[in-house]
PyMOL commands that place a pseudoatom at each C-alpha (Angstrom):
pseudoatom trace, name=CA, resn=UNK, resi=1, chain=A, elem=C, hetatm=0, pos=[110.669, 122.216, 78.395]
pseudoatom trace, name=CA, resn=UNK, resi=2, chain=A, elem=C, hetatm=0, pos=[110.112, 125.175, 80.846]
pseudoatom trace, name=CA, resn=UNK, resi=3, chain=A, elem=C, hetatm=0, pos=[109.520, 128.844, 79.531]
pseudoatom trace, name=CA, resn=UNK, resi=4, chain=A, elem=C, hetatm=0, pos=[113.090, 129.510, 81.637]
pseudoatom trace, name=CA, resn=UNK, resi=5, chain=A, elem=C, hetatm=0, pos=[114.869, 127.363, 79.556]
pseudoatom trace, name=CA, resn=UNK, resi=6, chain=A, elem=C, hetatm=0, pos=[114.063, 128.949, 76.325]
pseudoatom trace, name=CA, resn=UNK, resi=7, chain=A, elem=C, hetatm=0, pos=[116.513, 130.864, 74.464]
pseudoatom trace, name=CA, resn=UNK, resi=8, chain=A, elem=C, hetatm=0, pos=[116.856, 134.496, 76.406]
pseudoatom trace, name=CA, resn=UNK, resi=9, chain=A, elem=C, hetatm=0, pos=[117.407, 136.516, 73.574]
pseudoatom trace, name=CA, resn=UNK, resi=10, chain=A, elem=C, hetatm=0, pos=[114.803, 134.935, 71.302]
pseudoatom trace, name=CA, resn=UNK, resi=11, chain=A, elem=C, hetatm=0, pos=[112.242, 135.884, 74.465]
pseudoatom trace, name=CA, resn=UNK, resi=12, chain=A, elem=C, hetatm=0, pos=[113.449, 139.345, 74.669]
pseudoatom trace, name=CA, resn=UNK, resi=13, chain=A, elem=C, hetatm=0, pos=[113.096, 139.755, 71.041]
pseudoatom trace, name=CA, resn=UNK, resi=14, chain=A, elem=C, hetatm=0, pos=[109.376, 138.363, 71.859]
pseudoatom trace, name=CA, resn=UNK, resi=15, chain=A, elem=C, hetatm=0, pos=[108.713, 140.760, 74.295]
pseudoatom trace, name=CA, resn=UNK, resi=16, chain=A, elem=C, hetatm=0, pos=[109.931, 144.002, 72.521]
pseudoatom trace, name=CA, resn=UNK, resi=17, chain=A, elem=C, hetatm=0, pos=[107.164, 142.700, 69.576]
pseudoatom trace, name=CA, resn=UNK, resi=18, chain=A, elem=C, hetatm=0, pos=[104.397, 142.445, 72.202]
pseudoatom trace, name=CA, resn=UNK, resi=19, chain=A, elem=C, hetatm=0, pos=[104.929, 145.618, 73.658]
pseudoatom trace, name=CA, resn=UNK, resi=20, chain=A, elem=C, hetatm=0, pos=[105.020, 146.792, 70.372]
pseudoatom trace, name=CA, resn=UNK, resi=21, chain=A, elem=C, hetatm=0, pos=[102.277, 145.421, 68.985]
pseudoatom trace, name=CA, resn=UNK, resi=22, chain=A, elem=C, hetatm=0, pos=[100.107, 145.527, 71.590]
pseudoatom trace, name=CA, resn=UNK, resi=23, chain=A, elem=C, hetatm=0, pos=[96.823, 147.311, 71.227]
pseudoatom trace, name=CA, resn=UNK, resi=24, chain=A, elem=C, hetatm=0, pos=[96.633, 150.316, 73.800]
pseudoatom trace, name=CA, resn=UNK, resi=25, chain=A, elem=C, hetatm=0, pos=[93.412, 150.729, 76.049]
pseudoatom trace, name=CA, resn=UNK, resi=26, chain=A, elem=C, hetatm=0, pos=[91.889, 153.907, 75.518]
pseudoatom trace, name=CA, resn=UNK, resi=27, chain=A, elem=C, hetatm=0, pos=[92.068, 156.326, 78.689]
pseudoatom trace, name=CA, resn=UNK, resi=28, chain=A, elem=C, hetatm=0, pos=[88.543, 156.760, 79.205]
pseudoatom trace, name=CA, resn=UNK, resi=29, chain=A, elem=C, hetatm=0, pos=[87.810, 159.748, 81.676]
pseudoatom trace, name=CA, resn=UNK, resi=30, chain=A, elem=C, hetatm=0, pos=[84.618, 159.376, 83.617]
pseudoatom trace, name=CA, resn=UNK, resi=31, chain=A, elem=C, hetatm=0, pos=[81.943, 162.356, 83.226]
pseudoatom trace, name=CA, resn=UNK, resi=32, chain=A, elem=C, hetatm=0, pos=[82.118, 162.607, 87.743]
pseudoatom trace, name=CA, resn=UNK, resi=33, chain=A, elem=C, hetatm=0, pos=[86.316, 163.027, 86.917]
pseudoatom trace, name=CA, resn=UNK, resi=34, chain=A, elem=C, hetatm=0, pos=[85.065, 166.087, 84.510]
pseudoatom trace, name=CA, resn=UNK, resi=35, chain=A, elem=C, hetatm=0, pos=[82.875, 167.842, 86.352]
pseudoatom trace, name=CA, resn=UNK, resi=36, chain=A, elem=C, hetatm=0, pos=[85.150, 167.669, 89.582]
pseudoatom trace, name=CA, resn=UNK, resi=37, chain=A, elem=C, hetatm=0, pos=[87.731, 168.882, 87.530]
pseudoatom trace, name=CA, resn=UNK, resi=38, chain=A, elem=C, hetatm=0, pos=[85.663, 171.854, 86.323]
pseudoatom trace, name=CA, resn=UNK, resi=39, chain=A, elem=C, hetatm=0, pos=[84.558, 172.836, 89.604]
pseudoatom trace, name=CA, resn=UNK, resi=40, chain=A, elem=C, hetatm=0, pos=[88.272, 172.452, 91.206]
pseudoatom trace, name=CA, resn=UNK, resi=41, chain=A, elem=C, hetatm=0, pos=[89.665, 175.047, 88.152]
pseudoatom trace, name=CA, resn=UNK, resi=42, chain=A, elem=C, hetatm=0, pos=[86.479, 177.295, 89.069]
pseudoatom trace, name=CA, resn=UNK, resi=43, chain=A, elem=C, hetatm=0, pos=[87.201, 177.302, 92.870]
pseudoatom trace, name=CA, resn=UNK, resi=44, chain=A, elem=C, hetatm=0, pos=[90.742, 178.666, 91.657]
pseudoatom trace, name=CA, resn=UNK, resi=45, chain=A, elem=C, hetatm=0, pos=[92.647, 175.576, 91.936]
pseudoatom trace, name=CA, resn=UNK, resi=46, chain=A, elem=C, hetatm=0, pos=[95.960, 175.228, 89.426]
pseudoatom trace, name=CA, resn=UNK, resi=47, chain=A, elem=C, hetatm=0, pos=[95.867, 171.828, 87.328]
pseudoatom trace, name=CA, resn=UNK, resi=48, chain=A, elem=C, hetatm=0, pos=[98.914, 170.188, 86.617]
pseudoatom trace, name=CA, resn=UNK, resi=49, chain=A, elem=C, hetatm=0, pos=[99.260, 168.435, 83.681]
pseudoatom trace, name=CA, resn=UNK, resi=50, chain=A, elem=C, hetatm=0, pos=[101.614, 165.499, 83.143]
pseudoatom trace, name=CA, resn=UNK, resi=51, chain=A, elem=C, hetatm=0, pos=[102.557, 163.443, 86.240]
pseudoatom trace, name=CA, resn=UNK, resi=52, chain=A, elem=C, hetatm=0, pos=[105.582, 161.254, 87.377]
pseudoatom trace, name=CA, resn=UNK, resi=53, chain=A, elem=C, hetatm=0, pos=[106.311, 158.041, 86.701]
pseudoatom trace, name=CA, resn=UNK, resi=54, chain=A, elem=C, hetatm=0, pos=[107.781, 155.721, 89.227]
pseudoatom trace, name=CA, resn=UNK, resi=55, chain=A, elem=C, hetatm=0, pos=[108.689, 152.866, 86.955]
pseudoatom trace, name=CA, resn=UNK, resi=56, chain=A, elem=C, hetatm=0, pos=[109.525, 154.516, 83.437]
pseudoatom trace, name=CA, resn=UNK, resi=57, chain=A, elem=C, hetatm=0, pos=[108.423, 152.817, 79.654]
pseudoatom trace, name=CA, resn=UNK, resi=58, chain=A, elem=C, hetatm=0, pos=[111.015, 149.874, 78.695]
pseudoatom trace, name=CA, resn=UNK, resi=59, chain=A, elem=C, hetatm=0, pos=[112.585, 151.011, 75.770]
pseudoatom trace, name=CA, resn=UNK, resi=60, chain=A, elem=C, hetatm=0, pos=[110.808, 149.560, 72.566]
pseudoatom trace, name=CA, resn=UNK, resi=61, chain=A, elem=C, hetatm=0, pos=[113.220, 148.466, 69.490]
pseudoatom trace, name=CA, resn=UNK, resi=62, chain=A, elem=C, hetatm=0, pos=[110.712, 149.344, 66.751]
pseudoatom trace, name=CA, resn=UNK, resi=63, chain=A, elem=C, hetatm=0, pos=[112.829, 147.760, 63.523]
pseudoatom trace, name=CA, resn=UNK, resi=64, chain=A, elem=C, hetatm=0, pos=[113.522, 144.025, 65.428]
pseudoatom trace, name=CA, resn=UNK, resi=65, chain=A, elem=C, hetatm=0, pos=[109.726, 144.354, 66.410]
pseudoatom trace, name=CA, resn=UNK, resi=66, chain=A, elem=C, hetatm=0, pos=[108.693, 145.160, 63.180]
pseudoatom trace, name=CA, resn=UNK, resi=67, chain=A, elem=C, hetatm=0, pos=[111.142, 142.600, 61.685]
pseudoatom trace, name=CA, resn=UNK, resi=68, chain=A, elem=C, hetatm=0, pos=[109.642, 139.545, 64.154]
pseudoatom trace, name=CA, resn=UNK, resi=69, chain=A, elem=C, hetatm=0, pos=[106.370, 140.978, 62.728]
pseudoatom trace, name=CA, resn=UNK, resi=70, chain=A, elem=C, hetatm=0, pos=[107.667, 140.293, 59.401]
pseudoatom trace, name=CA, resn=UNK, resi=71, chain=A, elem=C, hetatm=0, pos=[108.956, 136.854, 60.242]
pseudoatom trace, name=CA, resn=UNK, resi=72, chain=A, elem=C, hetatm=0, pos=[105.713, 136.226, 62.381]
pseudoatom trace, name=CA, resn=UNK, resi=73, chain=A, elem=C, hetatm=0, pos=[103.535, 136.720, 58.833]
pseudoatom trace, name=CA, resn=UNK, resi=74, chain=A, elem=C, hetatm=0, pos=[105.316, 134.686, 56.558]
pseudoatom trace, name=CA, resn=UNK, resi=75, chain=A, elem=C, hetatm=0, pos=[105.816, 132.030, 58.669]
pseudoatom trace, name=CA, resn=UNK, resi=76, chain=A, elem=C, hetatm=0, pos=[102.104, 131.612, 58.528]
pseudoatom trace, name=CA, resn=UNK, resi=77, chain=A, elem=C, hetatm=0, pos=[102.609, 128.049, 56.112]
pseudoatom trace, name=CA, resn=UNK, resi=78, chain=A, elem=C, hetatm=0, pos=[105.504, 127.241, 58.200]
pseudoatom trace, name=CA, resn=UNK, resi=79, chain=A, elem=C, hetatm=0, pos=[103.880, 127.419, 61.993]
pseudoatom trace, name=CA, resn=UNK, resi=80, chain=A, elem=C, hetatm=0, pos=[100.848, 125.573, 62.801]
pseudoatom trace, name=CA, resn=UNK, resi=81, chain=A, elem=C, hetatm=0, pos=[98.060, 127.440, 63.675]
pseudoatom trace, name=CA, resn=UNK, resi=82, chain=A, elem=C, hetatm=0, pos=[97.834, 126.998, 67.132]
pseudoatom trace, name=CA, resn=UNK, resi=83, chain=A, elem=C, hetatm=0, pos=[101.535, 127.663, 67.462]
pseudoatom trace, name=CA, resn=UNK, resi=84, chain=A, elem=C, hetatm=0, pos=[100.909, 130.906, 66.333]
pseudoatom trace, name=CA, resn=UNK, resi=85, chain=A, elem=C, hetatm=0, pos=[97.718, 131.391, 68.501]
pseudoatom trace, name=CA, resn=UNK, resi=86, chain=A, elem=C, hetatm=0, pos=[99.478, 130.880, 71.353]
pseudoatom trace, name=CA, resn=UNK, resi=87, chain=A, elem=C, hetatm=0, pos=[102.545, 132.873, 70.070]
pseudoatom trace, name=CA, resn=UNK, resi=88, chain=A, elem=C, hetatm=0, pos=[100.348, 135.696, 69.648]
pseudoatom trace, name=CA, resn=UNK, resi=89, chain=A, elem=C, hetatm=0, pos=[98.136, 135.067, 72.570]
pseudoatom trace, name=CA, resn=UNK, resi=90, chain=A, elem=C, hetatm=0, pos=[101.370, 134.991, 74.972]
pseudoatom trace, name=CA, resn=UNK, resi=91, chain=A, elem=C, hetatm=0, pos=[102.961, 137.965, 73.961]
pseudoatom trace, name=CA, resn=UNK, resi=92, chain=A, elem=C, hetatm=0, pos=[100.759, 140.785, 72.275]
pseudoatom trace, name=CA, resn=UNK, resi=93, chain=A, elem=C, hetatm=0, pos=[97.096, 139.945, 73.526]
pseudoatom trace, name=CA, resn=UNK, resi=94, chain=A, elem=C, hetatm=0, pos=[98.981, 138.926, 77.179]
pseudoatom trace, name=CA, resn=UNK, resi=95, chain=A, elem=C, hetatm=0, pos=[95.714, 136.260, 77.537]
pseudoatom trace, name=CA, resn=UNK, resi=96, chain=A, elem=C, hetatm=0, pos=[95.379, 134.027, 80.299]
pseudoatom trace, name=CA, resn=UNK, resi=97, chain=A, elem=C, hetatm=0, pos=[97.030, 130.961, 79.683]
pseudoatom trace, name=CA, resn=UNK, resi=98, chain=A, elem=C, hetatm=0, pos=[93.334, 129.488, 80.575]
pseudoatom trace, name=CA, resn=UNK, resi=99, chain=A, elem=C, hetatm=0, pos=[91.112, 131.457, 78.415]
pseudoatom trace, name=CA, resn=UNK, resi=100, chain=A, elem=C, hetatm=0, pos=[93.833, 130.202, 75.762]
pseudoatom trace, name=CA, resn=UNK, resi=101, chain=A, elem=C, hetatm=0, pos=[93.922, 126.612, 76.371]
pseudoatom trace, name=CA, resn=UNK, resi=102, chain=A, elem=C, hetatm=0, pos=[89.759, 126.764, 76.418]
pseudoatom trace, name=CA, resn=UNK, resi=103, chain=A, elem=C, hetatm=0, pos=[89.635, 128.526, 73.227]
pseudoatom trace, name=CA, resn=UNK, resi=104, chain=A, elem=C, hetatm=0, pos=[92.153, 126.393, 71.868]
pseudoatom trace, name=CA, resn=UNK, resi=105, chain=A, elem=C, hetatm=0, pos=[90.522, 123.078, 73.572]
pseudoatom trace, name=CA, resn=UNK, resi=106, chain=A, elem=C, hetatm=0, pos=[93.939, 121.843, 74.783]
pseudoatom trace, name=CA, resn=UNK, resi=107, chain=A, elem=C, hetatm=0, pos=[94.560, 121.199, 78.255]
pseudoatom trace, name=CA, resn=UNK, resi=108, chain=A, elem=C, hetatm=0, pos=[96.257, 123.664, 80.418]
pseudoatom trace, name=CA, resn=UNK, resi=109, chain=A, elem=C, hetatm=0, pos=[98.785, 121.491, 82.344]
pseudoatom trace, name=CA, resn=UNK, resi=110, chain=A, elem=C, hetatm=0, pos=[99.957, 120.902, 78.468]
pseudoatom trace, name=CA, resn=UNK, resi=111, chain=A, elem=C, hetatm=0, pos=[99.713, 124.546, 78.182]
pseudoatom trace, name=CA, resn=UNK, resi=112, chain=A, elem=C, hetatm=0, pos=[103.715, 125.939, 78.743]
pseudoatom trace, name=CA, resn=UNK, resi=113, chain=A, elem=C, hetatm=0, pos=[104.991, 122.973, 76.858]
pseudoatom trace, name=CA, resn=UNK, resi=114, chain=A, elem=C, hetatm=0, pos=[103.327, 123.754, 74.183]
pseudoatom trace, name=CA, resn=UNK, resi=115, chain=A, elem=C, hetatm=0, pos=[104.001, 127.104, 74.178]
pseudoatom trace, name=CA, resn=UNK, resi=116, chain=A, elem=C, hetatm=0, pos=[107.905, 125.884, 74.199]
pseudoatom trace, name=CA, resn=UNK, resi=117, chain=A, elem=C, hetatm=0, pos=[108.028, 123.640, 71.601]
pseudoatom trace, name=CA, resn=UNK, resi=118, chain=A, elem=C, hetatm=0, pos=[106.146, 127.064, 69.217]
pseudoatom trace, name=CA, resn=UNK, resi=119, chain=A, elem=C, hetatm=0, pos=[108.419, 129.463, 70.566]
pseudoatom trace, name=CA, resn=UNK, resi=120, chain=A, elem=C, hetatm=0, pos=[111.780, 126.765, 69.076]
pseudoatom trace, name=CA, resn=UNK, resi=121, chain=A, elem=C, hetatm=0, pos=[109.731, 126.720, 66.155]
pseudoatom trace, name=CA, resn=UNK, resi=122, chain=A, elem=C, hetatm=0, pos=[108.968, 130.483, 65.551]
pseudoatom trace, name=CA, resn=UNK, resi=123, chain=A, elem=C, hetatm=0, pos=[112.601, 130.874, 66.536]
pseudoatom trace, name=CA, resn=UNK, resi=124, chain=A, elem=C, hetatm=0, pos=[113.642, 128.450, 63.736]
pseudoatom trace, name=CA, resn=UNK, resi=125, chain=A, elem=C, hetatm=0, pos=[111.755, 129.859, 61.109]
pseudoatom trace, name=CA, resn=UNK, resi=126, chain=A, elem=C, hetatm=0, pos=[112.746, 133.694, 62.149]
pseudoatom trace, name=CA, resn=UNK, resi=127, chain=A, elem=C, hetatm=0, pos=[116.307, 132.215, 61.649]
pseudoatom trace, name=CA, resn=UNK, resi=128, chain=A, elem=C, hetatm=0, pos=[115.400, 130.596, 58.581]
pseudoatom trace, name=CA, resn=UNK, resi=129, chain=A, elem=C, hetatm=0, pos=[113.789, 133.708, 57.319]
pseudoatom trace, name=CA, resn=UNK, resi=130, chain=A, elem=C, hetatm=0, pos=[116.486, 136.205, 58.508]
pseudoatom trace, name=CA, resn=UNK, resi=131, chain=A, elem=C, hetatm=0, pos=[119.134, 134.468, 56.524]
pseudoatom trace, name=CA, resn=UNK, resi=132, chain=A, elem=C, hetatm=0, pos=[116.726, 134.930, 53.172]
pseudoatom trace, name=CA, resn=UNK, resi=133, chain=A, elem=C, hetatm=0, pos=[116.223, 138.129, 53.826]
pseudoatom trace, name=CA, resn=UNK, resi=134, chain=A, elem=C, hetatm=0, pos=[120.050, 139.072, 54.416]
pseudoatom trace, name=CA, resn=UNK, resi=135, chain=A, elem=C, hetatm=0, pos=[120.554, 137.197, 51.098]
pseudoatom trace, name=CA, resn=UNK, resi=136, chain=A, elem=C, hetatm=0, pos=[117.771, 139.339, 49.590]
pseudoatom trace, name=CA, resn=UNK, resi=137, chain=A, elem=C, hetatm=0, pos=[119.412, 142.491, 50.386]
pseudoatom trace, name=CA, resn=UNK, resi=138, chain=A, elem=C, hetatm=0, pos=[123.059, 141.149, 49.063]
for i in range(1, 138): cmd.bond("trace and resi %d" % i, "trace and resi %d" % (i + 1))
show_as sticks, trace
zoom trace
């Protein structure tokens, strides 16, 4: 199975969690970007704060992120542990698929079918889980 042939909706679903979940770099200013900046408002120049973006923020979904979240931590008995590794590793951490399969001492041409067969998995237990949790609320 090829990452392509997965289940579109299940991987968009994925994707809104990453970017949700993902931990953001902190913008670090250099102490040369400071001082040029000082002497550029003391030489009378105007700073403009804010710029444009060419390619805008994809909309985030924060309750189906949080719910996958949800599913993602009580299907901790359900998933093996390297599914969820590589889950994880995939989609929030955005790892290289070698650094992964090193860590996780697998090899790398097994790499994307492995990361198939945990994705149907996840996707079965979020299903699983979903209907328990509409019951729940009934």
């Amino acid at each position: 199975m090829k990452l392509h042939e997965l289940d579109p909706a299940f991987v968009a679903r994925l994707e809104n969690w990453g970017l949700y979940y993902t931990p953001r770099p902190k913008q670090e200013v250099s102490p040369t970007y400071r001082v040029c900046l000082q002497l550029a408002v003391a030489a009378g120049k105007e700073i403009r704060a804010g710029y444009a973006e060419s390619r805008p923020r994809l909309e985030i979904d924060a309750e189906d992120a949080k719910i996958i979240e949800w599913c993602f931590s009580m299907s901790s008995y359900r998933l093996p542990a390297q599914d969820r590794a590589l889950i994880k590793a995939h989609y929030v951490s955005r790892s290289d698929p070698r650094m992964v399969c090193r860590v996780l001492q697998m090899r790398f041409l097994s790499w994307e079918k492995a990361l198939c067969e945990a994705v149907v998995r996840f996707q079965q237990a979020v299903e699983m889980l979903e209907g328990c949790k509409v019951m729940e609320k009934a």
